[in-house]
C-alpha positions as CSV (number, residue, x, y, z in Angstrom):
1,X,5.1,80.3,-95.7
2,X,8.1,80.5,-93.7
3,X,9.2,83.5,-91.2
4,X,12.5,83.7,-89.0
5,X,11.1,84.8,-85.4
6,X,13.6,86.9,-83.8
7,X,14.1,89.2,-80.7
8,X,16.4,91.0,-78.5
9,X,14.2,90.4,-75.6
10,X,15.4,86.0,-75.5
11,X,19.2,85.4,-75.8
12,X,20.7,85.2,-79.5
13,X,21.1,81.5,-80.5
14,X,24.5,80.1,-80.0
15,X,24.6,77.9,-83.0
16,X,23.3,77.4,-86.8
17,X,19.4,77.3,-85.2
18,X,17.1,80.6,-84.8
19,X,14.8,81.7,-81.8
20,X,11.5,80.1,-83.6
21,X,10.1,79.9,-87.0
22,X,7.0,80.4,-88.3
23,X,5.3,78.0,-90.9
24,X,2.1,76.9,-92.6
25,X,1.5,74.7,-95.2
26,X,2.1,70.6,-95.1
27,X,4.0,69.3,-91.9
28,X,6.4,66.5,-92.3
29,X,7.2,64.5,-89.3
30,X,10.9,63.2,-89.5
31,X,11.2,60.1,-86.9
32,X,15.1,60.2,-84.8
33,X,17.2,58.9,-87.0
34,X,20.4,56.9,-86.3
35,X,23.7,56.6,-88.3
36,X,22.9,53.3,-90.2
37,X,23.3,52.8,-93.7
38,X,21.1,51.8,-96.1
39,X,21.7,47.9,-95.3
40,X,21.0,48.9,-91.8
41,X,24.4,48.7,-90.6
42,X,26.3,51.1,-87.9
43,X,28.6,53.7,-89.5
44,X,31.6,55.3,-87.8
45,X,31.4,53.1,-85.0
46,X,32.9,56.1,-81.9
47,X,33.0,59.0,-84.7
48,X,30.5,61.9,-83.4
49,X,31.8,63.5,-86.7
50,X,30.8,60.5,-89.3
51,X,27.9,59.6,-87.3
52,X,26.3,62.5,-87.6
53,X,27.1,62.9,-91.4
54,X,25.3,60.0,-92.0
55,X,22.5,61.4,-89.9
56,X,22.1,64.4,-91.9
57,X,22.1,62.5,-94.8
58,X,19.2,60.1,-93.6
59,X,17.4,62.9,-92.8
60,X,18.0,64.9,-96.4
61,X,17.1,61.2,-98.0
62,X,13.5,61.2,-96.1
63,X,13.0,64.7,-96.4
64,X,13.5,64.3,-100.6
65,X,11.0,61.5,-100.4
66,X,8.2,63.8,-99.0
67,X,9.2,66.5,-101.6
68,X,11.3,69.0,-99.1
69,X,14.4,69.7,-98.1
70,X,16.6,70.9,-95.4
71,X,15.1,74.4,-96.3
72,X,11.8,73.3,-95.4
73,X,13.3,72.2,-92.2
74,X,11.5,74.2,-89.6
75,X,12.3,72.4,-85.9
76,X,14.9,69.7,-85.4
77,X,16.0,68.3,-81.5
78,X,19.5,66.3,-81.4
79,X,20.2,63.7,-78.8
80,X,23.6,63.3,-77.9
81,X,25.3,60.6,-76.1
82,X,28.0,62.7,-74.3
83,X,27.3,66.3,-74.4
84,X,31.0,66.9,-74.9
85,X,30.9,65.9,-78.8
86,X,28.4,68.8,-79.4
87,X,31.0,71.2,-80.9
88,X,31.7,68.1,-83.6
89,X,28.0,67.8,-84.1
90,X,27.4,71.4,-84.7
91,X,30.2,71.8,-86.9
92,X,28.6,68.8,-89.6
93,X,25.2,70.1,-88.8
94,X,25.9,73.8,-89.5
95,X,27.2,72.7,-93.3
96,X,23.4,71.4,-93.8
97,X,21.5,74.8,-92.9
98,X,22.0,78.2,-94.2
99,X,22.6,80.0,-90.3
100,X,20.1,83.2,-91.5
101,X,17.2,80.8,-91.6
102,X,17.9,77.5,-89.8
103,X,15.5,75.8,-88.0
104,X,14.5,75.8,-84.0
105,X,16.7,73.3,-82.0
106,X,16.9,71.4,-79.1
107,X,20.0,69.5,-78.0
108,X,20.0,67.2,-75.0
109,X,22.1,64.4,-73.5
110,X,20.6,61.6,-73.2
111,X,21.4,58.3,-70.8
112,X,21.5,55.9,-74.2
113,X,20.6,55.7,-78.1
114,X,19.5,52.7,-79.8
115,X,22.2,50.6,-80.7
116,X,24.2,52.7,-78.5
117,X,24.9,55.1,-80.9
118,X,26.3,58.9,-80.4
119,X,23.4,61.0,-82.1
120,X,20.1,60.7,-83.2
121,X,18.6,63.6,-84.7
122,X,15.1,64.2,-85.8
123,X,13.0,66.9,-87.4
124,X,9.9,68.8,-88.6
125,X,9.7,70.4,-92.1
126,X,6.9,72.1,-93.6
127,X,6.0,72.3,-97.4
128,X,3.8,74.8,-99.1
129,X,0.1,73.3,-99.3
């Protein structure tokens, strides 16, 4: 079970995330992921914009492995380097999630990633029991 929480009475979410969500069922812990490849190497070494394809497509990798998807996704929190490359991060992040029933989100900057990356993003999905 999944509900979109919504209401007048909080500000309207200024990006492809919602208020809250309500689910039950299995919950799937996705760990911060980084943009490294397969081979564990760096990709788009200084591109916000490839980094954090290759973020969303760790995440969609893991979250097929556990039988979901991104529209199981109900919570995610992204750490940015530089808060300034959060317009390029939404924009690759918003093609992943249907806006009318997108997950919670976080975003904060953060002092440093591992590997000194530009984004690390991780999430919590939950699957029908």
């Amino acid at each position: 079970m999944r509900k979109i929480v919504r209401t007048d009475n909080a500000p309207a979410p200024v990006g492809p995330y919602n208020q809250a969500v309500i689910a039950s069922g299995q919950t799937i812990f996705v760990a911060g992921q980084i943009p490294l490849n397969t081979d564990g190497k760096l990709v788009a070494s200084g591109d916000i914009t490839g980094q954090t394809k290759q973020v969303m497509e760790n995440l969609g990798a893991i979250l097929k492995a556990a039988g979901a998807s991104f529209a199981d996704v109900v919570k995610t929190t992204v750490f940015l380097a530089d808060m300034n490359d959060f317009v390029a991060m939404n924009t690759v992040y918003a093609q992943y999630f249907d806006e009318a029933n997108a997950p919670a989100r976080a975003a904060v900057e953060v002092s440093r990633l591992p590997k000194d990356v530009l984004v690390e993003i991780e999430c919590v999905a939950v699957i029908s029991a």
